[in-house]
BALOBA-1460 file (C-alpha; in Angstrom, 3 decimals):
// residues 175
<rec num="1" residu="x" x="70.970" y="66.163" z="101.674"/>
<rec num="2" residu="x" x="73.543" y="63.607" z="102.022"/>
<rec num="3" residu="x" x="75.098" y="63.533" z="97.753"/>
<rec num="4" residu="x" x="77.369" y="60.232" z="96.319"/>
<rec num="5" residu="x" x="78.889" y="60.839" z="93.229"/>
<rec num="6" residu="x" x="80.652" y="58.015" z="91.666"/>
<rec num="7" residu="x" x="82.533" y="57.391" z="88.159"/>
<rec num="8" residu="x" x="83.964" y="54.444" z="86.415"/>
<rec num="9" residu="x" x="84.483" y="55.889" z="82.876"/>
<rec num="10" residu="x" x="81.331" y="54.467" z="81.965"/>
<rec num="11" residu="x" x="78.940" y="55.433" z="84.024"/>
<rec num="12" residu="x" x="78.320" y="58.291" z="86.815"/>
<rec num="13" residu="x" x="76.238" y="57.670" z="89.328"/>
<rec num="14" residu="x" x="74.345" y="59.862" z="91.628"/>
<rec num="15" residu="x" x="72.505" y="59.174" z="94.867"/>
<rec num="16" residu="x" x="71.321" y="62.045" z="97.117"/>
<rec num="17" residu="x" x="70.027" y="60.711" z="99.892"/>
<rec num="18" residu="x" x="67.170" y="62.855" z="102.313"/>
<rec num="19" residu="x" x="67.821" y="64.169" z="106.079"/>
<rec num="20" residu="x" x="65.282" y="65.189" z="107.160"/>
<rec num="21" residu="x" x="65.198" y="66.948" z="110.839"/>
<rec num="22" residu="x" x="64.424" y="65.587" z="113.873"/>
<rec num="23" residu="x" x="61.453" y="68.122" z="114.285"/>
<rec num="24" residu="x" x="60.041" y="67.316" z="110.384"/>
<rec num="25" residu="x" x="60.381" y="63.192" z="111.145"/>
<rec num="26" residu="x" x="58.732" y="64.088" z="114.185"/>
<rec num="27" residu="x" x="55.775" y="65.825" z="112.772"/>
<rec num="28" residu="x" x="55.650" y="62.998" z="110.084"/>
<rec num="29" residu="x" x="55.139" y="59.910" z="112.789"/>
<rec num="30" residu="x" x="52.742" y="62.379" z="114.592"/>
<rec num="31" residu="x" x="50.119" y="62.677" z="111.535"/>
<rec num="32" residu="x" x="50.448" y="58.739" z="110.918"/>
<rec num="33" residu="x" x="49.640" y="58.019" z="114.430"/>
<rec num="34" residu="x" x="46.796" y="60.613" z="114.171"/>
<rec num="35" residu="x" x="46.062" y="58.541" z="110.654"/>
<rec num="36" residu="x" x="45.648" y="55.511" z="112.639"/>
<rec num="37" residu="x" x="43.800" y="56.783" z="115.698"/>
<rec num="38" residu="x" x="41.158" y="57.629" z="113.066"/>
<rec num="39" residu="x" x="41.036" y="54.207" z="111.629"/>
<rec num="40" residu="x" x="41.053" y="52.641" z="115.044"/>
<rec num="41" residu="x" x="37.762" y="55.179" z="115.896"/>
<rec num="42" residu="x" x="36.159" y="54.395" z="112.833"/>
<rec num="43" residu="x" x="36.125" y="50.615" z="113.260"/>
<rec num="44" residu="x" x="35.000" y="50.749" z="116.715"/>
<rec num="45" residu="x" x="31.970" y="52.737" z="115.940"/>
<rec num="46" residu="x" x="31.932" y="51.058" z="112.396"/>
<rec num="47" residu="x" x="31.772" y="54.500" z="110.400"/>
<rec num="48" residu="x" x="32.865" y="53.167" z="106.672"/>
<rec num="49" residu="x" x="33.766" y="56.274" z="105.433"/>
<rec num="50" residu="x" x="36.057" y="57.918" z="108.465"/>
<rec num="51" residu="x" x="37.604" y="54.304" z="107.834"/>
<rec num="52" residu="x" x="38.343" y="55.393" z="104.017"/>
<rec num="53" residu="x" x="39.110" y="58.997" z="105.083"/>
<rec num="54" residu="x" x="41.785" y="57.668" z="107.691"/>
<rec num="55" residu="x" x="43.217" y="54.792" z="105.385"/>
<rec num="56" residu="x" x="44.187" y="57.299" z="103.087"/>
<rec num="57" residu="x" x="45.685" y="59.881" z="105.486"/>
<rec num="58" residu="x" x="47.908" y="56.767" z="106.671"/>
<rec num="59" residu="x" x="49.186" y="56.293" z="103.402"/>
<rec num="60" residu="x" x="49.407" y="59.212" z="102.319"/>
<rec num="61" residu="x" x="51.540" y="60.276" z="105.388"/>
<rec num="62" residu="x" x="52.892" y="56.462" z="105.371"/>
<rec num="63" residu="x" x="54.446" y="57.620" z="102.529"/>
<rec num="64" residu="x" x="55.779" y="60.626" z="103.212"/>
<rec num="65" residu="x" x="57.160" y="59.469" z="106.240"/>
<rec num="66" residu="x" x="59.142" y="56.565" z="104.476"/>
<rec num="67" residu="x" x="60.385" y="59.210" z="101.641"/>
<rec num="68" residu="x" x="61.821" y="61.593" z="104.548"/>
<rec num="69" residu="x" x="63.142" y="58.435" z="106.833"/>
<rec num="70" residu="x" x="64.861" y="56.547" z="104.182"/>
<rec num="71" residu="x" x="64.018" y="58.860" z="100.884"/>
<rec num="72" residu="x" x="66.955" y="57.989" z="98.205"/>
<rec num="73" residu="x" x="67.479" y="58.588" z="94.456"/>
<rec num="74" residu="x" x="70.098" y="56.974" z="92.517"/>
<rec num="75" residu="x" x="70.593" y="58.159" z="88.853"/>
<rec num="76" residu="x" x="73.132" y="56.061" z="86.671"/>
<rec num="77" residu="x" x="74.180" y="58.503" z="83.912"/>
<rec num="78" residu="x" x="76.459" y="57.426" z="80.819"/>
<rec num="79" residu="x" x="76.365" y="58.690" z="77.382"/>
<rec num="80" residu="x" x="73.518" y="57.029" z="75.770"/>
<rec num="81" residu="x" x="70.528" y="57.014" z="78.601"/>
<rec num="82" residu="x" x="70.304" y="58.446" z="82.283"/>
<rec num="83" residu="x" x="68.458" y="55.990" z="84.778"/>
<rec num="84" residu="x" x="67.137" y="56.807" z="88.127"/>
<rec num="85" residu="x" x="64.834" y="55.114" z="90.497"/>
<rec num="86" residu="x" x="63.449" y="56.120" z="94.010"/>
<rec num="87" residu="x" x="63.915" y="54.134" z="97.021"/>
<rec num="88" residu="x" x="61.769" y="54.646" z="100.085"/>
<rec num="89" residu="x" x="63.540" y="52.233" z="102.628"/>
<rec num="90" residu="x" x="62.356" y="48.762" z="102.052"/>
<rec num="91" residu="x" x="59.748" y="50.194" z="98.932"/>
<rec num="92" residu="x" x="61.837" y="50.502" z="95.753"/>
<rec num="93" residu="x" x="60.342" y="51.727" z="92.630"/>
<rec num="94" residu="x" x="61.397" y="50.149" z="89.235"/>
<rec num="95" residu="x" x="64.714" y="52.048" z="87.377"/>
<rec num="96" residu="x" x="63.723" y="53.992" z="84.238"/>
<rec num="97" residu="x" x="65.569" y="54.337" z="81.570"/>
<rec num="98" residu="x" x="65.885" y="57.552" z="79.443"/>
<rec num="99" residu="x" x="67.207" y="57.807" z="75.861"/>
<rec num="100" residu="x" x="70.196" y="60.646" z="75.612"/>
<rec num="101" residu="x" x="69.486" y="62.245" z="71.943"/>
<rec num="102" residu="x" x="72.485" y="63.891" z="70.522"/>
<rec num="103" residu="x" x="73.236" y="65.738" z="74.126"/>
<rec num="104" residu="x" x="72.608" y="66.082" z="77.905"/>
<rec num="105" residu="x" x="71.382" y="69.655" z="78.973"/>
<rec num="106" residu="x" x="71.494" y="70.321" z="83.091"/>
<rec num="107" residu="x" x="69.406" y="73.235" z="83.972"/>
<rec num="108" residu="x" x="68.757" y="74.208" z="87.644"/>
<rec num="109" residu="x" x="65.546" y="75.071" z="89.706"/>
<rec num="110" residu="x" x="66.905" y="76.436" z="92.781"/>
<rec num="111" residu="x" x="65.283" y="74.714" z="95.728"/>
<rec num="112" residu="x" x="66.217" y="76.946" z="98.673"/>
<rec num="113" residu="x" x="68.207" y="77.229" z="101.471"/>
<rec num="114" residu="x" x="69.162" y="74.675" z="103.537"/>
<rec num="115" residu="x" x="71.547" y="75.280" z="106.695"/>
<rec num="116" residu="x" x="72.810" y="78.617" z="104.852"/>
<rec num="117" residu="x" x="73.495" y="76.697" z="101.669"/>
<rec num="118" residu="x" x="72.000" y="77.398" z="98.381"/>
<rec num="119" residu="x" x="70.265" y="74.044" z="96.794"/>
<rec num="120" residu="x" x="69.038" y="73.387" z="93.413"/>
<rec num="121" residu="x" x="66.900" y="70.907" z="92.009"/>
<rec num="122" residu="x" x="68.601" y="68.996" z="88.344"/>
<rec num="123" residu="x" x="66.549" y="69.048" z="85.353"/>
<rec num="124" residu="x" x="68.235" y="66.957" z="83.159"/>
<rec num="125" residu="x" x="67.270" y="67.755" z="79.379"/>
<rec num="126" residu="x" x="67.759" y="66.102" z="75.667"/>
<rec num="127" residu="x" x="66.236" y="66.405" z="72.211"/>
<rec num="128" residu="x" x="63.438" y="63.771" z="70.857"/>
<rec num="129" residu="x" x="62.842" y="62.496" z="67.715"/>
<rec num="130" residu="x" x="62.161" y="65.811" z="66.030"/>
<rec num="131" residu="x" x="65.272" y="67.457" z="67.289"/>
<rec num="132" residu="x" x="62.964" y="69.435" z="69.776"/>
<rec num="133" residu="x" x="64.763" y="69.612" z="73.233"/>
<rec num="134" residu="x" x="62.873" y="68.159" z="76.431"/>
<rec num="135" residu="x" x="63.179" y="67.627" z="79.922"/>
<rec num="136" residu="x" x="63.406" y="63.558" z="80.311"/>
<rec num="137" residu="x" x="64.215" y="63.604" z="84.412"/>
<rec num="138" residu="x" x="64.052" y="66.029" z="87.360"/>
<rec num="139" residu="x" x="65.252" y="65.384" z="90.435"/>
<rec num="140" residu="x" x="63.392" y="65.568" z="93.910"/>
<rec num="141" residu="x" x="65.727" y="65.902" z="96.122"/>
<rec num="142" residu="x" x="67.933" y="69.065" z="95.930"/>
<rec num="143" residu="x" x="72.203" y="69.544" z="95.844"/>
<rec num="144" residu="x" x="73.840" y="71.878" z="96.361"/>
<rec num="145" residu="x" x="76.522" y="73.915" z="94.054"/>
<rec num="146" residu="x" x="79.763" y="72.265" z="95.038"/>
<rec num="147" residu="x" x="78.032" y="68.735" z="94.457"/>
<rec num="148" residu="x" x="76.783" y="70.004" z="91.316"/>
<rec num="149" residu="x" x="79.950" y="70.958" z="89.623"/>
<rec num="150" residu="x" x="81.584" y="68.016" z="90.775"/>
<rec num="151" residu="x" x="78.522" y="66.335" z="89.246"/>
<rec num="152" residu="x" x="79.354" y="68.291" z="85.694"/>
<rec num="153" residu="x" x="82.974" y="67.165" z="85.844"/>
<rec num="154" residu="x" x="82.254" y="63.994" z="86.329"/>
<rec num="155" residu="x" x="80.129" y="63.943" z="83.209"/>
<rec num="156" residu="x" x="82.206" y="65.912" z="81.381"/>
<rec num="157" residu="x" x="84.668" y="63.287" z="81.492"/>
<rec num="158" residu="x" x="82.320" y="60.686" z="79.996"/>
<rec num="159" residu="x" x="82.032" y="62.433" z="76.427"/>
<rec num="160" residu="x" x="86.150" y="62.918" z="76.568"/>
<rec num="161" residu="x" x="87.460" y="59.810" z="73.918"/>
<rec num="162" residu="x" x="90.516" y="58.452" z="75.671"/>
<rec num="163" residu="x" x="93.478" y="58.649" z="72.822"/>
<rec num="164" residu="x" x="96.464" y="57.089" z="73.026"/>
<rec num="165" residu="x" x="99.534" y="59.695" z="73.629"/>
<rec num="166" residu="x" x="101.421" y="57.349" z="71.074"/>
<rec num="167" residu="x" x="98.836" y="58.013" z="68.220"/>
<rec num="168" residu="x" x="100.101" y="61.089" z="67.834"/>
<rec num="169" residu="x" x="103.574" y="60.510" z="66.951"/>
<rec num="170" residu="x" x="102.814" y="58.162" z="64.257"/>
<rec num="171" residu="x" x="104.415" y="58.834" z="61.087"/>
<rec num="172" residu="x" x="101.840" y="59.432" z="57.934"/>
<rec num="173" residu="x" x="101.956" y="58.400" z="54.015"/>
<rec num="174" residu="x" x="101.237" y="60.571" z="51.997"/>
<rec num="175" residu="x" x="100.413" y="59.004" z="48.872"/>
């Protein structure tokens, strides 16, 4: 997984990006071919359900071929709401917004290991209306433990009020 982190003092955002291997895109084109081969049989014999049954293996593996070509998720974090949205090349889904109650909660769901390196999948967590904590946003694509703590910094820094050095050294009344 290919990880972006990115903070302007307002926002962080995140986009993991998906590299797949040459062996799993491989495998992916082969069972959309194999999708279409079916459609092309079924229309030539005109069987109207192998044409259903091979329309939906093409999309189905349509789709999972564009998520592991050109899979991306971008989350836009900030102190009020955490965004993300899914892009599968030139398919984008619309961004979501998520209200951030009172606090953001990162738990992990480790994902494996990929190329000797642990991964974990984000589950990003905040409290509703009756104070109850819930999970508003898990991530699909995986990082791994140096991203992730670069990822906490990063956030950490958002909640941190900026004060001005010179505030300090003010003189009080008493009165």
């Amino acid at each position: 997984m290919k990880v972006n982190i990115n903070n302007d003092g307002i926002n962080v955002r995140l986009s993991i990006e998906n590299q797949a291997s040459v062996l799993g895109k491989t495998g992916m084109i082969s069972f959309t071919l194999i999708g279409l081969v079916i459609i092309g049989i079924a229309i030539a014999e005109w069987l109207l359900g192998l044409l259903i049954m091979g329309t939906l293996w093409c999309m189905f593996f349509g789709w999972l071929t564009l998520w592991n070509f050109y899979g991306k998720e971008l989350l836009v974090i900030n102190t009020k709401s955490l965004s993300y949205q899914h892009i599968y090349g030139f398919y984008k889904t619309t961004q979501i917004t998520k209200k951030i109650n009172k606090a953001l909660n990162i738990s992990l769901v480790q994902a494996g290991l990929h190329q000797e390196t642990e991964h974990f999948n984000l589950i990003f967590e905040s409290y509703n209306a009756c104070d109850l904590p819930e999970e508003i946003y898990r991530t699909a694509l995986s990082i791994t433990q140096k991203d992730l703590d670069i990822l906490k910094i990063n956030i950490r820094q958002l909640y941190f009020e900026k004060v001005d050095p010179d505030l300090f050294n003010q003189p009080y009344m008493l009165n």
